[in-house]
N, CA, C and O atoms as a DFTB+ gen file, in Angstrom:
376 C
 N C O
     1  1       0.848      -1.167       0.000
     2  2       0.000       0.000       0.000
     3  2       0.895       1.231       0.000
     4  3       1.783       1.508       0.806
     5  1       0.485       1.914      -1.062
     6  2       1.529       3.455      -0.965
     7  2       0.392       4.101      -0.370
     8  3      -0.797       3.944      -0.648
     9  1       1.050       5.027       0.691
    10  2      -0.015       6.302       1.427
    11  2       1.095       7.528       1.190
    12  3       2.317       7.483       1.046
    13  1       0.208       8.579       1.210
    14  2       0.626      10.195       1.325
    15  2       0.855       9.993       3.034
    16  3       0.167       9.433       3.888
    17  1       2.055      10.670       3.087
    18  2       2.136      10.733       4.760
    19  2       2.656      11.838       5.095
    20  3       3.582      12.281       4.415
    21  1       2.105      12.654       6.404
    22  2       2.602      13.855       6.613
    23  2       3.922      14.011       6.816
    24  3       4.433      13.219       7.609
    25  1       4.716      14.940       6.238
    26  2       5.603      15.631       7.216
    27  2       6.304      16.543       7.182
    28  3       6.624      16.875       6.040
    29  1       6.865      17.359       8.297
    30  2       7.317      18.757       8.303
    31  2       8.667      18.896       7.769
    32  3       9.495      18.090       8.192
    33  1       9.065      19.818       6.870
    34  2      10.078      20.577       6.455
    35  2      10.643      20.859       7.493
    36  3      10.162      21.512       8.419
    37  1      11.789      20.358       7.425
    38  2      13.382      20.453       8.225
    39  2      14.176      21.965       7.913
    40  3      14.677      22.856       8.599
    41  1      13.992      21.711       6.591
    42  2      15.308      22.439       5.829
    43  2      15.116      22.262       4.286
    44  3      14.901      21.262       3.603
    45  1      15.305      23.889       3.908
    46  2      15.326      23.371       2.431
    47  2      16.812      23.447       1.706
    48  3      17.391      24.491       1.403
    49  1      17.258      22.206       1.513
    50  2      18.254      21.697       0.888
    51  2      19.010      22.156       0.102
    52  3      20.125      22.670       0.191
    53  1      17.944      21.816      -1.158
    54  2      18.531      23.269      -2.189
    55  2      17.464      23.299      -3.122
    56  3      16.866      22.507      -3.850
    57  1      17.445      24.570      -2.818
    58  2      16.045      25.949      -3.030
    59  2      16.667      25.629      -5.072
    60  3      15.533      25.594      -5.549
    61  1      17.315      25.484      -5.918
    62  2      17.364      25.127      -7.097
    63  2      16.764      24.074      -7.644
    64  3      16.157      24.087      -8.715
    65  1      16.950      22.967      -6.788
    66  2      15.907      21.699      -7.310
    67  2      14.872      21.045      -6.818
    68  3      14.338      19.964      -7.065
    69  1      14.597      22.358      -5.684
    70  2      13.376      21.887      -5.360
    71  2      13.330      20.830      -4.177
    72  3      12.453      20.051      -3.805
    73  1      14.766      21.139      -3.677
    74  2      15.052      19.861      -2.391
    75  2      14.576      20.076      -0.854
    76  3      15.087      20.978      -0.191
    77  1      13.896      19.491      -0.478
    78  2      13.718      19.535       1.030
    79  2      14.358      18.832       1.837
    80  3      14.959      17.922       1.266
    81  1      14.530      18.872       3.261
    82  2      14.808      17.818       4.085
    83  2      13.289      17.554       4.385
    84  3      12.662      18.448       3.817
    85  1      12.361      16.629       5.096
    86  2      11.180      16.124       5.659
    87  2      11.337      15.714       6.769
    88  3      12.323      14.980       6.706
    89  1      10.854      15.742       8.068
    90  2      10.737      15.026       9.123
    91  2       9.405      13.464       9.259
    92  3       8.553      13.797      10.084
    93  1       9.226      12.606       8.918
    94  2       8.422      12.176       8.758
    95  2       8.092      10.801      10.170
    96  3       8.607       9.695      10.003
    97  1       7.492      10.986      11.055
    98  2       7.631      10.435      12.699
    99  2       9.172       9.833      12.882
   100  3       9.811       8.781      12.874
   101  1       9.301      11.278      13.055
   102  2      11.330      11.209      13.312
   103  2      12.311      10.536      12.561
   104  3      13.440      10.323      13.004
   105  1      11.783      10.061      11.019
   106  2      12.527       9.465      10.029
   107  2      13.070      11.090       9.307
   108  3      12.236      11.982       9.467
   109  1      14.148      11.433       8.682
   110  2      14.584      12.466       8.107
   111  2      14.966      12.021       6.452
   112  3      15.719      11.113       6.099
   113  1      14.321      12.811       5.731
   114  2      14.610      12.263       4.561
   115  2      14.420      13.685       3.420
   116  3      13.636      14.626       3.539
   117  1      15.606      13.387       2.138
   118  2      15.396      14.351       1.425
   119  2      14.591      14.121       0.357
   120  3      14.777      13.080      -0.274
   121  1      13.586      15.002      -0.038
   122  2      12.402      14.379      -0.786
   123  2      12.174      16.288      -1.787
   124  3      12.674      17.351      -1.420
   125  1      11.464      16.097      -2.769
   126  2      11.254      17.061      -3.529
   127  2      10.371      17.863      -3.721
   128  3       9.372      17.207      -4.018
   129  1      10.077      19.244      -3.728
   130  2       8.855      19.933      -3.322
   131  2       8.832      20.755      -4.364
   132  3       8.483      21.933      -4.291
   133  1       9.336      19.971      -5.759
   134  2       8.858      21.380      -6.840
   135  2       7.370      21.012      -7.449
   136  3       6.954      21.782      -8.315
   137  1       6.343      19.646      -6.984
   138  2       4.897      20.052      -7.280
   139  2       4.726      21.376      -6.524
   140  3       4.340      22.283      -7.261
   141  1       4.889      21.673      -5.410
   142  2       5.067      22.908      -4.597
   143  2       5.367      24.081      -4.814
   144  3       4.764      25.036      -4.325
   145  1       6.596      24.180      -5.778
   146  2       6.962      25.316      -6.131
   147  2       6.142      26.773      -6.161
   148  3       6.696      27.872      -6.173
   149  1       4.829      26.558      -6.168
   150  2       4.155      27.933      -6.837
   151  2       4.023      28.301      -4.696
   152  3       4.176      29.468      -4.337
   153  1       3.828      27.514      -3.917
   154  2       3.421      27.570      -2.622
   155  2       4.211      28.052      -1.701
   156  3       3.736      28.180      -0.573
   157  1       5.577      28.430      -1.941
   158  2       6.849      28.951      -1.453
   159  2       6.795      28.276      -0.563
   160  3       6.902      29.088       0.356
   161  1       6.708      27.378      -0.146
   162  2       7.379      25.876       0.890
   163  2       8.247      26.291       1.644
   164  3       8.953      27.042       0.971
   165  1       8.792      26.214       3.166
   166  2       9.751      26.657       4.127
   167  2       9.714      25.758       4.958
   168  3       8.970      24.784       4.837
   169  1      10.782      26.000       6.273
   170  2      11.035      25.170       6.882
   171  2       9.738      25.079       7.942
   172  3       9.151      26.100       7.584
   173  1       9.071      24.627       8.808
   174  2       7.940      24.185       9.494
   175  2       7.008      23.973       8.789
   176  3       5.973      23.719       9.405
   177  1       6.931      23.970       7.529
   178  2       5.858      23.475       6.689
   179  2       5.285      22.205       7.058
   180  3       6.044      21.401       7.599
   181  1       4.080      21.877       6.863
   182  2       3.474      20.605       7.112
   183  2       3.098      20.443       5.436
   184  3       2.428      21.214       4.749
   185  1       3.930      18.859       4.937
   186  2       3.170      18.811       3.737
   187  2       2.703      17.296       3.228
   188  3       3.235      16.512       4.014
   189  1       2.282      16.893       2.689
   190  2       1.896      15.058       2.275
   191  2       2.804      15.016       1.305
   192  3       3.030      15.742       0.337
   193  1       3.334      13.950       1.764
   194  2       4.633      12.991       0.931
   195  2       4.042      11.491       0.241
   196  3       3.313      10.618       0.710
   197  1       4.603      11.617      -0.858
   198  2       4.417      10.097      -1.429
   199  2       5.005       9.772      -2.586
   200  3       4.612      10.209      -3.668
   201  1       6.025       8.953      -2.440
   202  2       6.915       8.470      -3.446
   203  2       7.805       9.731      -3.368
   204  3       8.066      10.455      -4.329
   205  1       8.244       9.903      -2.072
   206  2       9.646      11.084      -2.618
   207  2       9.211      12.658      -2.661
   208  3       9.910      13.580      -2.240
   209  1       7.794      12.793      -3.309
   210  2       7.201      13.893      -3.572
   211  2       6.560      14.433      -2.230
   212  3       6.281      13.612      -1.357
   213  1       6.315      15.784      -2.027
   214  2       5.760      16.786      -1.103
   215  2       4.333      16.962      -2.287
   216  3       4.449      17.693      -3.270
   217  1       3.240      16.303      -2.045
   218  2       2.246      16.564      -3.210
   219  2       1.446      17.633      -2.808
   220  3       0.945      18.291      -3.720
   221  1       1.126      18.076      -1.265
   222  2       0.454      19.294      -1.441
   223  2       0.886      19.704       0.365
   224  3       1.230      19.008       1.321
   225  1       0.662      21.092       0.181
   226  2       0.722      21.645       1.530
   227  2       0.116      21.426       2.625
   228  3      -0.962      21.845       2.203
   229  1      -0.145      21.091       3.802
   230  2      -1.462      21.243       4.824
   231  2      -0.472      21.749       5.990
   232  3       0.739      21.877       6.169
   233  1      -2.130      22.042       6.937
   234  2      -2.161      22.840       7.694
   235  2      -1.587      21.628       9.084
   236  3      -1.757      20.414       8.969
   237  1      -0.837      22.346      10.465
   238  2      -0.764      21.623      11.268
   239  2      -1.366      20.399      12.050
   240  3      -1.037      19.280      12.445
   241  1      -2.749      21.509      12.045
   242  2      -3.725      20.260      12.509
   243  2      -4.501      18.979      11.647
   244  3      -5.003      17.994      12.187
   245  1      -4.461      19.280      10.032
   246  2      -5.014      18.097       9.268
   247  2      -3.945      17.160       9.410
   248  3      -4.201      15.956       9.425
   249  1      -2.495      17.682       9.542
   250  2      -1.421      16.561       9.721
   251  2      -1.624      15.983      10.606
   252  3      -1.483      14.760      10.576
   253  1      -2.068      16.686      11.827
   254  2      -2.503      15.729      13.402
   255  2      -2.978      14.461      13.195
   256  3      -2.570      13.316      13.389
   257  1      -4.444      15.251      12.520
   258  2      -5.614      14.150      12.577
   259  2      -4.835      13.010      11.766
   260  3      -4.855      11.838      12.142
   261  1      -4.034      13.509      10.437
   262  2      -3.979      12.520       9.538
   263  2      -3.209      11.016      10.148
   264  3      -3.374       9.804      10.016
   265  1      -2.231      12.007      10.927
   266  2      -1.179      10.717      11.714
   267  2      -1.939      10.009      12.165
   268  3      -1.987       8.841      11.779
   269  1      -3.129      10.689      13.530
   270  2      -4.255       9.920      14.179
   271  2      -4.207       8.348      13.922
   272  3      -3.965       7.245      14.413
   273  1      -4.779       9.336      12.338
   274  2      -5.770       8.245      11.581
   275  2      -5.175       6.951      10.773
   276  3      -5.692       5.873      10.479
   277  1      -3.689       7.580      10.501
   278  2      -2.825       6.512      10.267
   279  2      -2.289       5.415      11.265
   280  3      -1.892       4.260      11.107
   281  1      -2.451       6.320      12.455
   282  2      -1.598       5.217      13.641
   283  2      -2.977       4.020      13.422
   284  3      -2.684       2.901      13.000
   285  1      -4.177       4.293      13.681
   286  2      -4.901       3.802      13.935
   287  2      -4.894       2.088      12.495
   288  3      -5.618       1.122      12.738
   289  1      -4.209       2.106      11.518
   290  2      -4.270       1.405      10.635
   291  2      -3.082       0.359      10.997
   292  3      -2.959      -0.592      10.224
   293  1      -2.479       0.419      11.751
   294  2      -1.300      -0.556      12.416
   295  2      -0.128      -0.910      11.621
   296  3       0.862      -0.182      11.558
   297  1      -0.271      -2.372      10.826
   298  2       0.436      -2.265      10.131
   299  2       0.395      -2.108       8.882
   300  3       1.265      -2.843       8.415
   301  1      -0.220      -1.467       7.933
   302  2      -0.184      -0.522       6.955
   303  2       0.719       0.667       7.047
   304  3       1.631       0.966       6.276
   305  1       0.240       1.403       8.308
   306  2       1.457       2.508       8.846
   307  2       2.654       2.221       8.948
   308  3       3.578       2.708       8.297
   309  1       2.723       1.235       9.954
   310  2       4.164       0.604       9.839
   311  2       4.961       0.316       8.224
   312  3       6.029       0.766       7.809
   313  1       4.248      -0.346       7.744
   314  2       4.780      -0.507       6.720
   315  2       5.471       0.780       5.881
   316  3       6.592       0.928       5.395
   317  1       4.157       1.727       5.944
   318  2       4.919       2.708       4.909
   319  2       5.712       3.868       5.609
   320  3       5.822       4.946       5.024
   321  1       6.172       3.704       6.641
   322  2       7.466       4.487       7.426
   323  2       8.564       3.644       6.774
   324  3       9.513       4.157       6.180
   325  1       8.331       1.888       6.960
   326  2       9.733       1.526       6.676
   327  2       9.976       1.727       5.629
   328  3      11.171       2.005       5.524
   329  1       9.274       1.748       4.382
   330  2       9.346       2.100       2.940
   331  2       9.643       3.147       2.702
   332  3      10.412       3.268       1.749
   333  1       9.137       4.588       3.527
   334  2       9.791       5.776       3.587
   335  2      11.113       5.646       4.234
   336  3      12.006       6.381       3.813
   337  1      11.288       5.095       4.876
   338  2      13.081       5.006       5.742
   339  2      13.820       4.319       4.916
   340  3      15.043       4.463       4.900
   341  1      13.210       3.511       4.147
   342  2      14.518       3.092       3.025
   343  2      14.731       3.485       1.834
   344  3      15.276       2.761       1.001
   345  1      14.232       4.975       1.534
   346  2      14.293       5.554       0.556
   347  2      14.576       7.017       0.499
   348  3      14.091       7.795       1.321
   349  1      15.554       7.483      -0.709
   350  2      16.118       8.990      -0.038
   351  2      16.131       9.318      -1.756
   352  3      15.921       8.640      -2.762
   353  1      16.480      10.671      -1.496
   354  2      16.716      11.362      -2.855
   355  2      17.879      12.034      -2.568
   356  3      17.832      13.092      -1.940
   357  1      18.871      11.579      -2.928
   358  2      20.427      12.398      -2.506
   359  2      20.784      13.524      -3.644
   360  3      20.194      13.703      -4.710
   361  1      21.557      14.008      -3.287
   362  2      21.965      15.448      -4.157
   363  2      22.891      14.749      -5.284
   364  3      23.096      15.365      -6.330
   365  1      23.433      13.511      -5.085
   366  2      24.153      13.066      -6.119
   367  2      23.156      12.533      -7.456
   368  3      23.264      12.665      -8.675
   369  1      22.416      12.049      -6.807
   370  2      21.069      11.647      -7.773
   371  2      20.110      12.025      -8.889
   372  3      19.359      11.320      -9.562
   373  1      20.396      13.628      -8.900
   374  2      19.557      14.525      -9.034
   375  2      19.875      14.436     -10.924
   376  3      19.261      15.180     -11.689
């Protein structure tokens, strides 16, 4: 199962390609936020991730609920942290 999963902007990496860092339940990962681009994206941003991508912005509290609602799915959740933790977008890559 691929899910959109919240998470907050760390750091933006590099503001040329559109690179973020993500915090995603304390996994850190560099992932890409030029669907974003028009949204000027920064660091405490809350945004939905999937496949690498930042697909749209949200607000603090829909991220709340969303985690909520993810914890609540067990291992589905689980699953797609570890799938997010074993996957990065490095600057060499690009």
């Amino acid at each position: 199962m691929c899910l959109g999963i919240p998470g907050q902007i760390v750091e933006i990496v590099d503001p040329g390609a559109y690179l973020a860092k993500v915090d995603v339940n304390g996994i850190r990962r560099t992932i890409s936020v030029r669907l974003l681009a028009e949204q000027d994206v920064a660091a405490g941003d809350w945004v939905l991730v999937h496949v690498g991508f930042a697909m749209a912005k949200i607000d603090e509290g829909e991220a709340a609920l969303t985690i909520e609602a993810m914890r609540k799915m067990g291992q589905a959740y689980d699953d797609e942290l570890a799938a997010f933790d074993s996957t990065a977008i490095t600057l060499e890559s690009r």
